[in-house]
C-alpha positions in Angstrom: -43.1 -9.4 38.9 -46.6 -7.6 39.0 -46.4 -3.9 37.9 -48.8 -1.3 38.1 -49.4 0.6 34.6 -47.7 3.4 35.4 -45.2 2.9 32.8 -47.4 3.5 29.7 -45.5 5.1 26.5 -48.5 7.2 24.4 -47.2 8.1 21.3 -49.2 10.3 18.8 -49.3 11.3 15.1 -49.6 15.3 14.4 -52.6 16.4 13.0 -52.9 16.6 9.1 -51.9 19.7 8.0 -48.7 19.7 10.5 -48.4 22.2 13.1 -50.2 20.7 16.7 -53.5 22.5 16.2 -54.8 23.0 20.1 -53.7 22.9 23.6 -54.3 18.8 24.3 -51.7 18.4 21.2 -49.0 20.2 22.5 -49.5 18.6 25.8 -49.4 15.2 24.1 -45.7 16.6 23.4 -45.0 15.7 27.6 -47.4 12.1 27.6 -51.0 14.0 28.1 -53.1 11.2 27.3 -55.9 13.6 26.4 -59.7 12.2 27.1 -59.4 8.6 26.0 -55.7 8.4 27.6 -54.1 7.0 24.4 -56.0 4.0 24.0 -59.3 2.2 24.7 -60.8 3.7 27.3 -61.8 1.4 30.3 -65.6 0.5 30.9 -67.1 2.6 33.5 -67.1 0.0 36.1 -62.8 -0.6 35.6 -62.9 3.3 35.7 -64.3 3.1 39.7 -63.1 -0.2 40.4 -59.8 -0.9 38.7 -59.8 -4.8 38.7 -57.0 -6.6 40.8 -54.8 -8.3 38.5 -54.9 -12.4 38.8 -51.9 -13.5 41.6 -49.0 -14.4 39.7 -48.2 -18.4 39.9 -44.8 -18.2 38.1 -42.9 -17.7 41.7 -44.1 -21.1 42.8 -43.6 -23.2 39.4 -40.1 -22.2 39.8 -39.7 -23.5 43.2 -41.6 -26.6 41.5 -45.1 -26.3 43.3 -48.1 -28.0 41.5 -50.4 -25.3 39.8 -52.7 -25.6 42.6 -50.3 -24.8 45.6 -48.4 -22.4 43.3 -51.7 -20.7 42.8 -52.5 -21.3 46.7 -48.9 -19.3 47.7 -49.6 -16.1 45.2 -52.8 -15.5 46.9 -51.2 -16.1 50.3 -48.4 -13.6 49.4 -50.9 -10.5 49.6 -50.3 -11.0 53.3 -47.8 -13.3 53.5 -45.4 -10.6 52.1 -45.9 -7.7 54.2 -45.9 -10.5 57.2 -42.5 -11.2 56.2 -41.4 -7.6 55.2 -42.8 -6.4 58.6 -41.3 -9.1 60.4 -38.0 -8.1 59.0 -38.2 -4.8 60.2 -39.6 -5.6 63.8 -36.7 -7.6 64.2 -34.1 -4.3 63.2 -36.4 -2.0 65.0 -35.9 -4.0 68.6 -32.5 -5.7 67.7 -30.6 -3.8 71.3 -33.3 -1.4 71.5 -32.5 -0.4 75.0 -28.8 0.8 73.5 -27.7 3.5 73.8 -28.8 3.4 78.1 -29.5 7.0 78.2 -31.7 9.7 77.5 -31.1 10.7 73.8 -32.2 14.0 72.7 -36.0 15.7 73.6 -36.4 11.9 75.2 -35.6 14.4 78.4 -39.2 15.9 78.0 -41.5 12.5 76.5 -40.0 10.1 78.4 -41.1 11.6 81.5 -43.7 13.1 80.7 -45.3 9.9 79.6 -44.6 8.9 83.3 -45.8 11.7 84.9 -48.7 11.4 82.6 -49.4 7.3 83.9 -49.5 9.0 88.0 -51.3 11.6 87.4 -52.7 12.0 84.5 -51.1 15.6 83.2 -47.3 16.6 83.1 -45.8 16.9 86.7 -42.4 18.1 87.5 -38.9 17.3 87.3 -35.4 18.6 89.2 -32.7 19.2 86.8 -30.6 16.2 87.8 -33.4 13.9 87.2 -32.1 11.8 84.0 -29.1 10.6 85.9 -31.1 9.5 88.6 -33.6 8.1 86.6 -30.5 6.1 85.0 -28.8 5.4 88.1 -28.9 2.0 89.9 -30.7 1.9 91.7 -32.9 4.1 90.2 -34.5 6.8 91.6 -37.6 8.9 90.5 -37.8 12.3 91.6 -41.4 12.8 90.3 -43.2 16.1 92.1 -46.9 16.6 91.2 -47.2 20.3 90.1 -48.2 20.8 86.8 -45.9 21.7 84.0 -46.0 23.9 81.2 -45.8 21.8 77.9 -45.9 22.9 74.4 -47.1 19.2 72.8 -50.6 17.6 73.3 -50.6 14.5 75.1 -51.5 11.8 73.0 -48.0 10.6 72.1 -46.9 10.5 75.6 -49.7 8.6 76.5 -48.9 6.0 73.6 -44.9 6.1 75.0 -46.3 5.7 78.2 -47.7 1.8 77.7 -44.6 1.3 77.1 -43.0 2.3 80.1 -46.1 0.5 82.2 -45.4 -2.8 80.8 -41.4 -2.4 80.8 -40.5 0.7 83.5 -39.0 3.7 83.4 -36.1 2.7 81.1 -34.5 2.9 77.7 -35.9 0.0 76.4 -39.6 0.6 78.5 -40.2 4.4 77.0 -39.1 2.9 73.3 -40.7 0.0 73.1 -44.4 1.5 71.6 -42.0 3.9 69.1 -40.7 0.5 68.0 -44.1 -1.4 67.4 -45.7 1.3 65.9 -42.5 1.8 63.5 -42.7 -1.9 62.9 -46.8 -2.2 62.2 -46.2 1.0 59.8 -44.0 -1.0 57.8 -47.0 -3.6 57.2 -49.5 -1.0 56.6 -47.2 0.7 54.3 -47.3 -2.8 52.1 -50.9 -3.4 52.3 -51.6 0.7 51.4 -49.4 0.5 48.4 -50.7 -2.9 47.2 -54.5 -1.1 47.7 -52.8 1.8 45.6 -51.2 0.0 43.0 -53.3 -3.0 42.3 -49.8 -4.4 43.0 -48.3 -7.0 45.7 -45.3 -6.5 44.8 -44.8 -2.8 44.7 -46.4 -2.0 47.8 -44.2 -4.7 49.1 -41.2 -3.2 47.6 -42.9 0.5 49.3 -42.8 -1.0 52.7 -39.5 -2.6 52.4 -38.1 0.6 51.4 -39.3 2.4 54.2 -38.0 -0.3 56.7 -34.0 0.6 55.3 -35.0 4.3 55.6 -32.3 5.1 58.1 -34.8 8.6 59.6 -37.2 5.8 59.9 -35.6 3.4 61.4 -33.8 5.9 64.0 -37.3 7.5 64.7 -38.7 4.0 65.1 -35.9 3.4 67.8 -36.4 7.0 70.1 -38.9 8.4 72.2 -40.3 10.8 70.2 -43.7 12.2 69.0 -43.1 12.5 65.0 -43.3 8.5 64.8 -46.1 8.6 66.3 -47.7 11.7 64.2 -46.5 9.9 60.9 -48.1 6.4 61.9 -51.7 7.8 62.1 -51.3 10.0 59.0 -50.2 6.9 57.4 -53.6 4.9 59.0 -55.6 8.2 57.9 -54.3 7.7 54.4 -54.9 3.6 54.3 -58.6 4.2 55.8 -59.4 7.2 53.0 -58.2 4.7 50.6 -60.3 2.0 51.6 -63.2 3.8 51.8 -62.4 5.2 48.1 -63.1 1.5 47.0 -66.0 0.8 48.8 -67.9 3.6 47.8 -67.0 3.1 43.9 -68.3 -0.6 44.8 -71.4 0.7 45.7 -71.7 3.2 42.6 -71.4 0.8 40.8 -73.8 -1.9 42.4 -76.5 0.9 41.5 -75.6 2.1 37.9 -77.4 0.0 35.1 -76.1 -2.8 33.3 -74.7 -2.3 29.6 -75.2 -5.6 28.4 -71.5 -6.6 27.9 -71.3 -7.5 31.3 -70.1 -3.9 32.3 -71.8 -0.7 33.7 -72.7 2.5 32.5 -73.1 5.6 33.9 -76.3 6.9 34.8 -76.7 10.7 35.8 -79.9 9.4 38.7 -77.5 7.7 40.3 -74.1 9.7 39.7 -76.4 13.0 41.1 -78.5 11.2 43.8 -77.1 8.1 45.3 -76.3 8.6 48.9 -73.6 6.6 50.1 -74.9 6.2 53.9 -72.6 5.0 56.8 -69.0 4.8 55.6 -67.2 3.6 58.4 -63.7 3.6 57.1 -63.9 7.0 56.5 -65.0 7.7 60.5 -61.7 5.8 61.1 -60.0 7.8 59.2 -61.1 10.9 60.6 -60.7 9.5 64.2 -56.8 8.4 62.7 -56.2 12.1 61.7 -57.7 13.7 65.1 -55.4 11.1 67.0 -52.1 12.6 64.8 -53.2 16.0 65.9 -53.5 15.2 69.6 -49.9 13.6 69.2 -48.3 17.0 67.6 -50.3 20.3 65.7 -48.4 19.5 62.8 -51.1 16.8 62.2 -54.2 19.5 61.5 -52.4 20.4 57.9 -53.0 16.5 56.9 -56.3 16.7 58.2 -56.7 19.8 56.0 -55.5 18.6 53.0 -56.5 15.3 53.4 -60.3 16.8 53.7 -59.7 18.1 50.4 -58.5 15.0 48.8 -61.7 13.3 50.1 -64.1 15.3 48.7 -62.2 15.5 45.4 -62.1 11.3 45.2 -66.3 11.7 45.9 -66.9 14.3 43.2 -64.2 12.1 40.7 -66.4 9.5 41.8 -69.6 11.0 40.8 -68.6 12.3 37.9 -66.9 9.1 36.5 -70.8 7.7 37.4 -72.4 9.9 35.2 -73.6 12.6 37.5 -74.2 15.9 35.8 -73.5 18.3 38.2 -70.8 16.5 40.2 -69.5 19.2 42.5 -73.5 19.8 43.4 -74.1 16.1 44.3 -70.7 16.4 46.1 -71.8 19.3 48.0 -75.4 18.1 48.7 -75.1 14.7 49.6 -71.2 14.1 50.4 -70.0 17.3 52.1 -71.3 17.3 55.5 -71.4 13.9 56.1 -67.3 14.4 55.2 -67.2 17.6 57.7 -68.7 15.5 60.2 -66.3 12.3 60.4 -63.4 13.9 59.8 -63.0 17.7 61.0 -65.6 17.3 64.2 -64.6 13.5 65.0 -60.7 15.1 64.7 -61.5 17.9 67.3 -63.5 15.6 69.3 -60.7 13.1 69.2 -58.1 15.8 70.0 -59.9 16.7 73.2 -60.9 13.6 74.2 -57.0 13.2 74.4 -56.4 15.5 77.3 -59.2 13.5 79.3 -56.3 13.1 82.0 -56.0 16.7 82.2 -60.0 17.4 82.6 -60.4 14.8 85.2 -57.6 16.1 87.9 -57.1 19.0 89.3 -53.2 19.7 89.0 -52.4 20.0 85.5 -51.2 23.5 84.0 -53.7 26.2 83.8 -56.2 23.5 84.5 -58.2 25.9 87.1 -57.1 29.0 85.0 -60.5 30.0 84.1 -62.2 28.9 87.5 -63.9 31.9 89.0 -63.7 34.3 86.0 -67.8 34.4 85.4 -69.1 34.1 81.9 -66.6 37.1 81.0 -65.4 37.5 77.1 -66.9 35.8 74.3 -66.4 32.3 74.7 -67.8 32.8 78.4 -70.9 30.1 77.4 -68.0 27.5 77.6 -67.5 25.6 80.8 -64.4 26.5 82.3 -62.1 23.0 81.7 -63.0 24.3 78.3 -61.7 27.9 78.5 -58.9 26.8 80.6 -57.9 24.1 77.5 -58.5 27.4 75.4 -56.4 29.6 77.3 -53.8 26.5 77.1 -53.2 26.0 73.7 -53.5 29.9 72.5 -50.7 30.4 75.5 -48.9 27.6 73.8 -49.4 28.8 70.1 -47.9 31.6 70.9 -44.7 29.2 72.6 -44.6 27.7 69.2 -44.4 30.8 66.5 -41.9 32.7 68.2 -39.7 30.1 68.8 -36.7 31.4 67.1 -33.6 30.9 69.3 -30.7 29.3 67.7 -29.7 25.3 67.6 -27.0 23.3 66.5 -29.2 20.7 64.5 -31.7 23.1 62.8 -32.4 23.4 59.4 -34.3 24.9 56.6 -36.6 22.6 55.1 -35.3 23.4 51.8 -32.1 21.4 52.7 -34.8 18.1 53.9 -34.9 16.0 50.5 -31.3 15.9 50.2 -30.7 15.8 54.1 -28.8 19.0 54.0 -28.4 18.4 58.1 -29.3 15.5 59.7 -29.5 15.8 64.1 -27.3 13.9 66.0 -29.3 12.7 69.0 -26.2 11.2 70.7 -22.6 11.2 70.6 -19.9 10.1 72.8 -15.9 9.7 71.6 -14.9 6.6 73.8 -11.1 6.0 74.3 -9.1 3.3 73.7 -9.8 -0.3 75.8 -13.3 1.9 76.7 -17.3 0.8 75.5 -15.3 -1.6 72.5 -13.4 0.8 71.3 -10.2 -1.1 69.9 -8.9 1.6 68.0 -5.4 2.9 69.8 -4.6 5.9 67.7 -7.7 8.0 67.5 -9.9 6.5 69.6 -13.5 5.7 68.5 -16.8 7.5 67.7 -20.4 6.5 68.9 -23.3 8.1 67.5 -27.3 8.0 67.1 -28.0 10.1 63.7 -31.4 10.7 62.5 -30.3 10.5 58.7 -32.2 9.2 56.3 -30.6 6.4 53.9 -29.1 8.7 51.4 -29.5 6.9 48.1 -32.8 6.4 49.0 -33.8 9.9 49.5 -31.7 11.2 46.8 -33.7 8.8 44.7 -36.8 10.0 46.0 -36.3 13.3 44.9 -35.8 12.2 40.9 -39.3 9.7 42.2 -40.8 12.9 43.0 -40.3 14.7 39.8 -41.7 11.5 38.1 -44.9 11.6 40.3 -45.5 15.0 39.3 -45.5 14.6 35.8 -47.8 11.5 36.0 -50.1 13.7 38.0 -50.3 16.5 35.8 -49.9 15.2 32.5 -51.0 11.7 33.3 -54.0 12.6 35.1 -53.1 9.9 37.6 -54.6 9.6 40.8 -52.4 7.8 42.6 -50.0 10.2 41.5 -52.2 12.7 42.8 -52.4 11.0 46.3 -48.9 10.5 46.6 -48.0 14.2 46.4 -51.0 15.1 48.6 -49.0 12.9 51.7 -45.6 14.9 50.9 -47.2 18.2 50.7 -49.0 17.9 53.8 -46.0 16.7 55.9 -43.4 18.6 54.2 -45.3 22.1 52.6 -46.6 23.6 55.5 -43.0 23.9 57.5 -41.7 26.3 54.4 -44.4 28.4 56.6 -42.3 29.1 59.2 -38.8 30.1 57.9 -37.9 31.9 61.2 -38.9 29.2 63.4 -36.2 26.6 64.6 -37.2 23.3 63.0 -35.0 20.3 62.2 -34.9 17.3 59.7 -36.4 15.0 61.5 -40.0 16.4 61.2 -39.9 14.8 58.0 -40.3 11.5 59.3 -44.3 12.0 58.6 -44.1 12.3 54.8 -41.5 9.5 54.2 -44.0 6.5 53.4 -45.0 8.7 50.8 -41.1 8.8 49.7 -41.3 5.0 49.1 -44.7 4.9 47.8 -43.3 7.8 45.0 -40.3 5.2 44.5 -42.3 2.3 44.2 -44.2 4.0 41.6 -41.4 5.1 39.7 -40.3 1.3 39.9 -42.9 0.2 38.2 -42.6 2.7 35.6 -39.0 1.0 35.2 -40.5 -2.6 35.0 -43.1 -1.6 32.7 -46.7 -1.9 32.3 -48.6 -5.5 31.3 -47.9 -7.1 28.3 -44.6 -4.8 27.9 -41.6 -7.3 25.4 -39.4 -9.3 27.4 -36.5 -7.5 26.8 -38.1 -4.2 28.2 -39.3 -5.7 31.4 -36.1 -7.5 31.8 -33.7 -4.4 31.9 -36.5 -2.5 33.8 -36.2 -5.0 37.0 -32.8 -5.4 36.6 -32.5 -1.6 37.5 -35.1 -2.0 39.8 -32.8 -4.8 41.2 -29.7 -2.8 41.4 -31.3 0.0 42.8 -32.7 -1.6 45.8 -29.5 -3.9 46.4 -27.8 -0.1 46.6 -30.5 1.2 49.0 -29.9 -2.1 51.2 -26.3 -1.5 51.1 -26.6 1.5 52.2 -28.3 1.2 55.0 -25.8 -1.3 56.1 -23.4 1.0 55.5 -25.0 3.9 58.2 -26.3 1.0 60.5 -23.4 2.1 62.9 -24.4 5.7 63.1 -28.2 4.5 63.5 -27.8 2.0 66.3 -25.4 4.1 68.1 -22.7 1.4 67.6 -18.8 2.2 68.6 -16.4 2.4 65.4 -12.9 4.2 65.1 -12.8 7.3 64.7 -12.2 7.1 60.6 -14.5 5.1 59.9 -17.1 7.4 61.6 -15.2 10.6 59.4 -15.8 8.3 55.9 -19.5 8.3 56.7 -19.7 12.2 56.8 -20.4 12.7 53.3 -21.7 15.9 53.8 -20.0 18.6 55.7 -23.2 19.6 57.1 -23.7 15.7 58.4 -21.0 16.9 61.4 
């Protein structure tokens, strides 16, 4: 098994004389690795460019390959192992993905509304009775073309409406691009964390995790627009990282040779090297505007990952030699970063309500027609001011939303999944929908819950992350928190507001990544003793067999599935859960 180093034990001697003499010593106390981390300190170009380790060959000598196809399989498994992964969970995500055949939860407002959106290209109008027509057989669609007032941007719905254009108004049809995009995030997920970790196997072990997660899976299998929001955040996040590596690359393609085959750094090019067109970073920018036009939530990820950005370019700089780093940053790095992300996001984000600008029946699509050049964003043409009027009239929707709900929650309650939201339920009766159970009947349920052991693991992941990121000085640590503070942070905002669990969806690849992490602090670094690396995957081992079973163990309350009536009360660990 390849492991990152994130396991590295730094043990130090005291001073002479005793007593720890300054602040670097006492940290030492808690693993602070100090300036030269605890022991030789990589060469400037392993400091930019950590070095992919060499593809591990043992796998395929035990399944008695020849060196040369053994060798010819590990470098295959950097994509042949997400494949598989991601294949995996395709397969759960679509397995009877048209059951339950109703509309489950605030499906009510997306489904349609991605089907209004296809006709006419804005939110028309429904009657009250429209789901059970919509259901019916045959089906009817009592579509009217006024505009309606809705409180999300349309990006999402447009995404669940290919769906319904290459399937129909149905279940299965309005699912299907949840699905797919659920499915492809598991792959990216693998790829991201084997960018992060210089590791196949933990960011394959990241993406598996997140294809068990049972708030995953059930968001993966609904209508809804968090999915969607956590899938580009998730893109954002692989693009940034990409574009992190390339721009090292070419730092260090300009600094001077050393002689020993290495680099070193050079403050001509650490302060002036521009780093020109960086085309990852424009898709991640373009990534992050398409989460906001999905759901608002997405603008505090663009915000913070802005920040992480420019950080990674002044670390870079800094690393390269530059002397004033923050100045280079700012000079040469900061508006090109403005540009591709915060301007290509807004552009993005109305560029997404193009179907609103180009008819004429959407709501408060004509509100500013007719007003003059009154107020002070009068210079804007009035599709403008009307999409202005729009959202401020829908901001205002969204902060005084404070009327009670069954399922909400506070999101200190979200890492241990205090209260999960049932999106369906149904108690059939004996002889009824497979229910064989005479006594009590049966219970059928959809419940966004994450896998428990997973996210109660998570939480002890987290802790670990944090230490490596403060005391460590680890990056990746660093990155990892960024993603769960973003998605997660921001919502402690809005205590009066009614939220729910579910929201949570958008940080939960950064869950697995913090697991996987925390897993290979368990296996150990390189070169660890056999016996240390061997009771370090058998944990590993165990706890991902656990996860797994898990998982199992809820599928009935994901997949909506009909089970007596106990064995739906033995799943409700939680009081809360009911």
């Amino acid at each position: 098994m390849t492991t990152s180093d994130t396991a590295a034990d730094v043990r130090r001697e005291e001073p002479p004389g005793g007593g720890l003499s300054n602040w670097r010593d006492r940290m030492r106390r808690f693993g602070y690795p100090g300036r030269h981390g605890g022991g030789p300190r990589p060469g400037t170009r392993e400091r930019l460019v950590p070095p992919w380790p060499e593809p591990d060959v043992r796998i395929g000598a035990l399944f008695g390959f020849s060196p040369v196809v053994a060798a010819r399989l590990a470098r295959w498994s950097a994509w042949g192992g997400p494949l598989l992964i991601a294949l995996v969970a395709g397969l759960l995500r679509f397995w009877q993905l048209g059951s339950p055949h109703a509309v489950i939860f605030d499906e009510t407002y997306y489904a349609k509304d991605a089907w209004a959106l296809l006709h006419f290209g804005y939110e028309g109008t429904w009657p009250d009775k429209a789901n059970d027509q919509i259901l019916a057989n045959p089906q009817h669609i009592p579509l009217s073309p006024e505009g309606s007032y809705v409180v999300h941007p349309p990006m999402g719905k447009w995404i669940i409406a290919v769906g319904e254009w290459l399937f129909g108004l149905d279940p299965f049809g309005w699912r299907f691009m949840t699905a797919l995009l659920g499915t492809l995030s598991v792959l990216m997920l693998c790829r991201i964390g084997r960018r992060l970790f210089r590791s196949t196997a933990l960011g394959c072990l990241a993406g598996a995790l997140m294809a068990v997660d049972g708030l995953h899976f059930v968001m993966s299998r609904t209508a809804l627009l968090d999915l969607m929001v956590m899938f580009w955040v998730l893109a954002a996040f692989g693009c940034l990282l990409v574009d992190r590596d390339r721009t090292r690359e070419r730092l260090v393609r300009a600094l001077p040779e050393d002689g020993e085959g290495g680099v070193r750094p050079d403050p001509g090019v650490g302060d002036g090297l521009r780093f020109g067109w960086r085309p990852w970073r424009l898709a991640a920018g373009l990534c992050l505007g398409l989460a906001c036009a999905s759901k608002w939530n997405g603008a505090y990820v663009l915000a913070a990952f802005g920040v992480l950005a420019v950080l990674w370019d002044v670390g870079a700089r800094r690393t390269a030699g530059a002397a004033h780093p923050v100045k280079a940053m700012l000079r040469k790095d900061a508006v090109p970063a403005f540009l591709s992300t915060v301007v290509l996001s807004v552009a993005t984000y109305i560029a997404s309500w193009s179907g609103w600008f180009a008819t004429s029946g959407g709501y408060f699509r004509d509100w500013a027609n007719g007003q003059g050049a009154a107020g002070p964003w009068g210079w804007l043409p009035d599709p403008l001011r009307s999409l202005w009027h729009y959202e401020a009239e829908v901001y205002d929707f969204h902060v005084g939303l404070t009327s009670g709900h069954t399922y909400q929650s506070n999101p200190w309650s979200w890492l241990v999944l205090g209260r999960p939201v049932s999106y369906f339920y149904e108690s059939p009766k004996a002889g009824h929908d497979g229910c064989t159970d005479t006594a009590e009947g049966c219970a059928r349920e959809v419940l966004a819950l994450g896998t428990p052991l997973l996210w109660w693991a998570a939480c002890l992941a987290l802790l670990y992350v944090l230490y490596r990121w403060l005391f460590r000085r680890d990056w990746r640590a660093g990155a990892v928190l960024c993603g769960v503070a973003a998605g997660y942070l921001p919502w402690f905002l809005y205590q009066e507001r009614t939220i729910f669990l579910f929201y949570a969806v958008v940080f939960v690849p950064f869950l697995c990544l913090a697991l996987a992490m925390t897993a290979g602090a368990l296996a150990g670094p390189p070169g660890v003793r056999i016996q240390r690396r061997t009771v370090g995957i058998v944990t590993v081992g165990v706890l991902c067999l656990l996860i797994v079973w898990n998982f199992i163990y809820f599928w009935p309350l994901y997949t909506g599935q009909t089970i007596p009536l106990e064995a739906w009360r033995h799943r409700m660990w939680l009081d809360t859960w009911i």
